[in-house]
C-alpha positions in Angstrom: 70.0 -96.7 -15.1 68.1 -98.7 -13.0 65.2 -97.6 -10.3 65.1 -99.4 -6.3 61.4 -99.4 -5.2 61.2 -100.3 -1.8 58.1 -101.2 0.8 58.6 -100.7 4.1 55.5 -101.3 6.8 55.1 -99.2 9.9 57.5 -100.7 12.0 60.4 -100.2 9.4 60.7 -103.4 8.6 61.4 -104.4 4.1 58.1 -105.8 2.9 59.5 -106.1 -0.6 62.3 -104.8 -3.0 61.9 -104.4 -6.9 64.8 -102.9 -9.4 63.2 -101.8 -12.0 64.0 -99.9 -15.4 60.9 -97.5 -15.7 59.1 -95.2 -12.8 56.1 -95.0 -14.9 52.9 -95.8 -14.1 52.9 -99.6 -15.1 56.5 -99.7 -12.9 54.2 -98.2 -9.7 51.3 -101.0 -10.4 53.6 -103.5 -10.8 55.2 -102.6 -7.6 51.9 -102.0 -5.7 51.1 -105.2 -6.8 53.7 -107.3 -5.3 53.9 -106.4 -1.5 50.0 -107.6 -1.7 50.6 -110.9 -2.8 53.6 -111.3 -0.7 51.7 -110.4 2.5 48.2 -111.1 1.5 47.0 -107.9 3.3 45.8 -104.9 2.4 47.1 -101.6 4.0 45.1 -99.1 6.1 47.2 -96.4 4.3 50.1 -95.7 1.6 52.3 -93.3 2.1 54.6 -92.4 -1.0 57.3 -89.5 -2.2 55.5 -86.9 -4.7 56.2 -89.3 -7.9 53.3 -88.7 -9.8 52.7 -92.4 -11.1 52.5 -93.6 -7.5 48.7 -92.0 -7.7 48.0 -93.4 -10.9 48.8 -97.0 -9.4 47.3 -96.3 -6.6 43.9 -95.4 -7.8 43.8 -98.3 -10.3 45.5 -101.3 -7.6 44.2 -99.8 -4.3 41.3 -97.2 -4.9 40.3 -98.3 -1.4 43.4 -96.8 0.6 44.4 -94.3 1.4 47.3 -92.2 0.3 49.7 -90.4 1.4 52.0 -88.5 -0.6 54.1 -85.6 0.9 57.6 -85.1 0.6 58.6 -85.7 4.6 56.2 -88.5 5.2 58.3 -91.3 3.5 61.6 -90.6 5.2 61.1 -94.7 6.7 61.7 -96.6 3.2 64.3 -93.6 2.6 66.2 -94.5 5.8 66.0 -98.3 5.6 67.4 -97.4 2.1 70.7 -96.3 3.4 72.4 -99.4 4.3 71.6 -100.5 1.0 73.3 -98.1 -0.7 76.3 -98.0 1.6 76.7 -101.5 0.7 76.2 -100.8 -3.5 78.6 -98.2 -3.1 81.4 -100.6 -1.3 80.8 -103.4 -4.3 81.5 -100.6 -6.8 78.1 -101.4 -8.2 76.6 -104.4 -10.2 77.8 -106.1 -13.1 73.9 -106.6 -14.4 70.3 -106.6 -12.7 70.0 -109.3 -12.4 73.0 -109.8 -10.0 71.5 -106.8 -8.0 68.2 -108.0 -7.3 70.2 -111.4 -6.0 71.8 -109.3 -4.0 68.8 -106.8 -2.6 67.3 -110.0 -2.0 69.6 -111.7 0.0 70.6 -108.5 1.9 67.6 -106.9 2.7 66.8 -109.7 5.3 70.1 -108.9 7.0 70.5 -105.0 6.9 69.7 -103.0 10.1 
């Protein structure tokens, strides 16, 4: 089983898209980590479902922001996760994970 961690900024649009194996704590740092680098900016706020390593992360990568955790609040990256999945579902999946962060990739530049 696989995990999609997605970063999505205020206006909806996909910072950054990880597939990983784990939602533990070194998972949430590693995905904190990324959208950083990738933007070279650091956020006002963070707002994230209830998944209690998101705090963990978030206190060691960005003790600085603040965050946001509520289970209503994140309904953005949920919603710009639909097409996604729609997509997933019509490919009957993914052979490996590699092929499906090719694919989240390539697609997330081009989903609505």
């Amino acid at each position: 089983r696989k995990y999609l961690w997605r970063a999505v900024d205020q206006d909806g649009n996909v910072l950054d898209i990880l597939l990983q194996n784990r939602r533990d704590q070194a998972a949430a740092r590693r995905f904190f980590r990324e959208p950083l680098k990738k933007t070279r900016t650091v956020p006002r706020v963070i707002v994230t479902d209830k998944l209690r390593s998101y705090g963990a992360a978030h206190r060691t990568v960005m003790p600085s922001v603040e965050h946001r955790s509520h289970k209503g609040l994140n309904n953005q990256a949920g919603n710009s996760h639909q097409p996604t999945r729609q997509r997933e579902r019509a490919m009957k999946g993914f052979r490996s994970a590699g092929a499906a962060q090719g694919f989240l990739a390539a697609f997330s530049g081009i989903s609505p």
